[in-house]
N, CA, C and O of each residue as an XYZ file, in Angstrom:
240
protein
N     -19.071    -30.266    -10.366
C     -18.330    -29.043    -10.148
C     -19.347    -27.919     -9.940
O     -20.248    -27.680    -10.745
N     -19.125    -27.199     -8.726
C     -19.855    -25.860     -8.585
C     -20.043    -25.008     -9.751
O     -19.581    -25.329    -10.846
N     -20.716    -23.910     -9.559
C     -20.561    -22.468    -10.699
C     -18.965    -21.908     -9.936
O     -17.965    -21.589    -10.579
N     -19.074    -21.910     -8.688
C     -18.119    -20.706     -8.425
C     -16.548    -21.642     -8.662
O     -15.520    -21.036     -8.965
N     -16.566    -23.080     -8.485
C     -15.561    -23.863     -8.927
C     -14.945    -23.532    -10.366
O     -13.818    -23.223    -10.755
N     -16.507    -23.785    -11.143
C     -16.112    -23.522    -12.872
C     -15.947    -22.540    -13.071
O     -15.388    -22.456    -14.165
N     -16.187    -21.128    -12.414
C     -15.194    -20.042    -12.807
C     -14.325    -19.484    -11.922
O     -14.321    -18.253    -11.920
N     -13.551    -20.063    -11.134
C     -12.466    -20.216    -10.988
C     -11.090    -20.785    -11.977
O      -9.966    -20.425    -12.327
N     -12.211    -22.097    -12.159
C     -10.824    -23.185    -13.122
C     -10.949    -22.157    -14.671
O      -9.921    -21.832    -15.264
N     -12.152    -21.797    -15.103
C     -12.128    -20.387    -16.626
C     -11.312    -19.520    -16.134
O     -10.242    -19.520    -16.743
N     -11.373    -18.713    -15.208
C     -10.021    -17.671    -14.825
C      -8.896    -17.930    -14.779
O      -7.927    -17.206    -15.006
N      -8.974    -19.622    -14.300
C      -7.378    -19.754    -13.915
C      -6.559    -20.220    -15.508
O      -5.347    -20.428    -15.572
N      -7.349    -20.305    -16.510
C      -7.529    -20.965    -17.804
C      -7.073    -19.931    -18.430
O      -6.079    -20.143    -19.124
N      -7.618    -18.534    -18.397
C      -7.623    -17.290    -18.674
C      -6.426    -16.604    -18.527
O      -5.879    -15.916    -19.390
N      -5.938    -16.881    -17.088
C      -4.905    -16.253    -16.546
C      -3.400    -17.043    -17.446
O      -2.436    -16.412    -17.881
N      -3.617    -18.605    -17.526
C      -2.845    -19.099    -18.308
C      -2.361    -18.416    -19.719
O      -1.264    -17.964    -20.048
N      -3.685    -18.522    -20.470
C      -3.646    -18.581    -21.693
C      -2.857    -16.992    -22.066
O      -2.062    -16.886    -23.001
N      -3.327    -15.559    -20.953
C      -2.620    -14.557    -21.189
C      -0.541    -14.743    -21.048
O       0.383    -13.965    -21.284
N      -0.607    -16.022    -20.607
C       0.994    -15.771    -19.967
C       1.700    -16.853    -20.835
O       2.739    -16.648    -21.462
N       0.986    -18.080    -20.798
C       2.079    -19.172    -21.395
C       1.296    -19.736    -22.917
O       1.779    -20.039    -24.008
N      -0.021    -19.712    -22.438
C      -0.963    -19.994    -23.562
C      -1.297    -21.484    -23.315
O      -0.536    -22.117    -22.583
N      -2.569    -22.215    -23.963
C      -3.054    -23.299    -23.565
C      -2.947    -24.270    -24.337
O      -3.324    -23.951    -25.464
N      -2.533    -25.551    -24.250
C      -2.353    -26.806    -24.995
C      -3.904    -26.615    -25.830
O      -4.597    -25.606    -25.705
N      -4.166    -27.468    -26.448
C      -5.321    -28.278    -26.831
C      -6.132    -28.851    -25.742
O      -7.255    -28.413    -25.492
N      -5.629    -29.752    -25.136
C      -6.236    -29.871    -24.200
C      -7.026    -28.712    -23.123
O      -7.895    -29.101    -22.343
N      -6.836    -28.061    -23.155
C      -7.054    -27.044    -21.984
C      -7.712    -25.694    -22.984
O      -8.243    -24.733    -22.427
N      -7.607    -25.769    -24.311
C      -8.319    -24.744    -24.714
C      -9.784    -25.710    -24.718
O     -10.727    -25.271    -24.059
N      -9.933    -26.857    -25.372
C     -11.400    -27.799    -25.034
C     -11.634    -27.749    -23.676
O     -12.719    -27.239    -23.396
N     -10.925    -28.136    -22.689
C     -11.578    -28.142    -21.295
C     -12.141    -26.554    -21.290
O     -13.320    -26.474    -20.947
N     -11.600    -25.503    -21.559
C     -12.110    -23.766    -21.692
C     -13.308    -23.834    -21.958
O     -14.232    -23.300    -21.344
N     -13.365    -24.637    -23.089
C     -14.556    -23.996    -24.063
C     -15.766    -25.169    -23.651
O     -16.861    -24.957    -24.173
N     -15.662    -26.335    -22.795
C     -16.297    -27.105    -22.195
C     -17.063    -26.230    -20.960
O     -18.227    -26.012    -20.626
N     -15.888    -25.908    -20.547
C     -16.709    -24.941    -18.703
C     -17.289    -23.741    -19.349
O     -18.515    -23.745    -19.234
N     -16.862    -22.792    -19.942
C     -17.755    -21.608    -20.592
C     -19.191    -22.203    -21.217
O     -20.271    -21.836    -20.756
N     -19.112    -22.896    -22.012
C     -20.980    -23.808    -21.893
C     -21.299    -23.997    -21.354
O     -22.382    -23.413    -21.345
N     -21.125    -25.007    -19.992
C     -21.474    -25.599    -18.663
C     -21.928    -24.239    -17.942
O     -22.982    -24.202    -17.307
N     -20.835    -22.790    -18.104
C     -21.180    -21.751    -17.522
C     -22.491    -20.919    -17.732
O     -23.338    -20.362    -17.034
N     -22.169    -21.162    -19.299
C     -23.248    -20.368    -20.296
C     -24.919    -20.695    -20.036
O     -25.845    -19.894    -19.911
N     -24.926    -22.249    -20.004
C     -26.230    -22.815    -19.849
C     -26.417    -23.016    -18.363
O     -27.605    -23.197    -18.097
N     -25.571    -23.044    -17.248
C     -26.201    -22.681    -16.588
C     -26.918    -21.387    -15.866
O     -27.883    -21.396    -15.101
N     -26.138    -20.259    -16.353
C     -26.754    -18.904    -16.614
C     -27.662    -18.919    -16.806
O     -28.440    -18.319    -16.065
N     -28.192    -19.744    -18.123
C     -29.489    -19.498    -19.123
C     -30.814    -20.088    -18.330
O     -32.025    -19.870    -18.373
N     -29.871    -21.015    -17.528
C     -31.257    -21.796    -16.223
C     -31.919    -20.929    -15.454
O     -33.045    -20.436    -15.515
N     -30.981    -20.826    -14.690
C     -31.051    -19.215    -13.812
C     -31.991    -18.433    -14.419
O     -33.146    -18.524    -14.005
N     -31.758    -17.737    -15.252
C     -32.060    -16.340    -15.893
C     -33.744    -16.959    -16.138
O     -34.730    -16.415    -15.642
N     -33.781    -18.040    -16.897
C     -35.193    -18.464    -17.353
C     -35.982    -18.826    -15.987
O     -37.181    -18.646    -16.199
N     -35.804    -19.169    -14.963
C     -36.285    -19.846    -13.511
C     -36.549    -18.610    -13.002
O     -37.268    -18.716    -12.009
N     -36.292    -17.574    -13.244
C     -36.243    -16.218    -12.205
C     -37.429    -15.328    -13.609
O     -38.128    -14.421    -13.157
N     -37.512    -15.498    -14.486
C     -38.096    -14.809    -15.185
C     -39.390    -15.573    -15.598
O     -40.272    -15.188    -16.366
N     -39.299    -16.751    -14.907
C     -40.569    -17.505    -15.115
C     -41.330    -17.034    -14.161
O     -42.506    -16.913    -14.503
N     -41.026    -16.649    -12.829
C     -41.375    -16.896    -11.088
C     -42.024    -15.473    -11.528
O     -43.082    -15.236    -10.945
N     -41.673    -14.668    -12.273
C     -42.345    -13.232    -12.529
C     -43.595    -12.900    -12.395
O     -43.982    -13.103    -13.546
N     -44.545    -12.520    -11.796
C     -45.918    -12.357    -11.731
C     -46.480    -10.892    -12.325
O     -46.059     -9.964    -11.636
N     -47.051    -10.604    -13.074
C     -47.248     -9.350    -14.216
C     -48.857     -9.395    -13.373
O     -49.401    -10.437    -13.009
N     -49.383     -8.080    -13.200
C     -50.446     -7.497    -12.494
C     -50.647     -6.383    -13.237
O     -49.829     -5.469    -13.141
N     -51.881     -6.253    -14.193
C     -52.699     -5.581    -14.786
C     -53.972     -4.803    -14.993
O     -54.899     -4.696    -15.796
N     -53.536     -4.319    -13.858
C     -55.384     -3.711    -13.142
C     -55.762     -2.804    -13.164
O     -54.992     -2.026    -12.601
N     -57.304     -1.970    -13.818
C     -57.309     -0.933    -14.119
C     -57.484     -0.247    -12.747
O     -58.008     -0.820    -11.792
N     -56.925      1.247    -12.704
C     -57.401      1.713    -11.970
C     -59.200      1.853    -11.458
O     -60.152      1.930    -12.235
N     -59.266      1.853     -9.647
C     -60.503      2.679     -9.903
C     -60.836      3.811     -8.946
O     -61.839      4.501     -9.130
């Protein structure tokens, strides 16, 4: 499943839970894709902050 798939199916989860509310089933599938979401964030975020190059040079 994509990112933009898995938050789709969390919104559409979301949108549920405000109107009819969610079985069991479907509050675990929730809280399954919000991790899947979470850590892949955390990939991202760490891959882009690794690539960072810091330059420290005195003037002259």
């Amino acid at each position: 499943m994509s990112i933009e798939q898995t938050v789709e199916r969390i919104n559409e989860l979301a949108r549920k839970a405000k109107t009819v509310g969610l079985t069991e089933e479907e509050i675990e599938e929730r809280n399954v894709l919000r991790r899947q979401y979470i850590d892949a964030f955390k990939r991202s975020l760490k891959h882009q902050l690794d690539s960072i190059k810091y330059t420290d040079e005195e003037p002259q």
